[in-house]
C-alpha positions in Angstrom: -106.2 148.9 15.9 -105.3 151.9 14.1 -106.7 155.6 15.4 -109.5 157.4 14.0 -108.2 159.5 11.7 -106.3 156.7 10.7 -109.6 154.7 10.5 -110.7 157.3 8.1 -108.0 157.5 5.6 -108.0 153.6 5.1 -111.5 153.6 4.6 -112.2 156.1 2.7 -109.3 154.9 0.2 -111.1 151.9 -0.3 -114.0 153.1 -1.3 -112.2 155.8 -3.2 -110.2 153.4 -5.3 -112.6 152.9 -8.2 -111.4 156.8 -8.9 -108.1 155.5 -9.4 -108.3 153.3 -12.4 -111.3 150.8 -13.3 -108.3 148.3 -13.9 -106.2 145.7 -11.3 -105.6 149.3 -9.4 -108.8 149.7 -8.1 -109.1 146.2 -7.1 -105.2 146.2 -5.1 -106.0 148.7 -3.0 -109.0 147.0 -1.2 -106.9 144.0 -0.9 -103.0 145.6 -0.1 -105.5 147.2 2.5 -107.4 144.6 4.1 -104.3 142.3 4.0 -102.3 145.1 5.8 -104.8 146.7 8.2 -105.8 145.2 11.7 -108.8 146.9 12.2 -112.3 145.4 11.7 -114.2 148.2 10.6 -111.3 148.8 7.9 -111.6 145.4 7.0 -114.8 145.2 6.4 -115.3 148.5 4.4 -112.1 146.4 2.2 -114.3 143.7 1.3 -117.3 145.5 1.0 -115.5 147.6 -1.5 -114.3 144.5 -3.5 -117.9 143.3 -3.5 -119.1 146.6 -5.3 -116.0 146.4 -7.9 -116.9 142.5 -8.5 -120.7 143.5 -8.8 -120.1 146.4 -11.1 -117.5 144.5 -13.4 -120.2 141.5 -13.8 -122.8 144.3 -14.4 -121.0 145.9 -17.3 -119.9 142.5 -18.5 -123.8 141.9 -19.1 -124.9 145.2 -20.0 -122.1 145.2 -23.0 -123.4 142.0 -24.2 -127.1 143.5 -23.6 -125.6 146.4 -25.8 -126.2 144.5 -28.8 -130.3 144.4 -28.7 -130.0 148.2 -27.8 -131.0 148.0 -24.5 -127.9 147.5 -22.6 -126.4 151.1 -23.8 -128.2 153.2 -21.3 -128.1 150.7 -18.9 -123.9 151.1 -19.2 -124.5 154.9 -19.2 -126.8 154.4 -15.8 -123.7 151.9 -14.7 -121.4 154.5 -15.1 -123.4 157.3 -13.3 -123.5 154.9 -10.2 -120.3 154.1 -10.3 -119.5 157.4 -9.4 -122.2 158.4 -7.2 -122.2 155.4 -4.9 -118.5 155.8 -3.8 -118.8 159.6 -3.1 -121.5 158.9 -0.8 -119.8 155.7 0.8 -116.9 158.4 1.3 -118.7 160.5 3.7 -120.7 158.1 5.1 -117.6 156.5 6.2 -115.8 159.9 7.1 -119.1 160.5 8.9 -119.5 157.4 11.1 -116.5 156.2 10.7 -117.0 153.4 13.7 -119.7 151.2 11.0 -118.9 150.4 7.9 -120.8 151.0 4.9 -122.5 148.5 3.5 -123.5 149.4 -0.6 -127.8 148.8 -1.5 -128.8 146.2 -3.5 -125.3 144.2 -4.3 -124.2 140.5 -4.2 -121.7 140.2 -1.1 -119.0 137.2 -2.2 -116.5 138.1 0.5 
């Protein structure tokens, strides 16, 4: 089990890795952490992570194919402005409490 502050960092940097690159990057870091780390709550703010960068890469998937009847254009724009609100506030949330994961509203959990 690692120590608090170490607790933290790890996840924090989970949640943080979609401000990294919306490529592979942000996707590793969830993983090289869960696959590293020992603790539960670290492993569970990994996958939960994972589940928001699956959910928001199907999202934009069918919002760009929405895009051609018009409609899916501000719904990428509103995709976009949650994709960077959500994982500021999973950052303090977790720096917070950092003893219960956080668990992202209204997304599919696959892991």
């Amino acid at each position: 089990m690692e120590t608090l502050p170490q607790r933290k960092l790890l996840s924090a940097l989970c949640h943080g890795a979609i401000f990294f690159s919306s490529t592979i990057i942000s996707i590793g870091i969830p993983i090289a952490i869960f696959s590293i780390s020992d603790d539960p709550v670290v492993k569970d703010n990994a996958k939960e992570s994972l589940n928001f960068h699956i959910n928001l890469y199907i999202a934009a998937f069918v919002f760009g194919l929405l895009s051609f009847v018009l409609i899916g254009i501000p719904l990428l724009i509103l995709l976009g402005i949650v994709s960077l609100i959500v994982p500021i506030i999973a950052i303090i949330k977790v720096i917070d409490n950092e003893n219960i994961p956080y668990r992202y509203p209204f997304i599919f959990h696959f892991f």
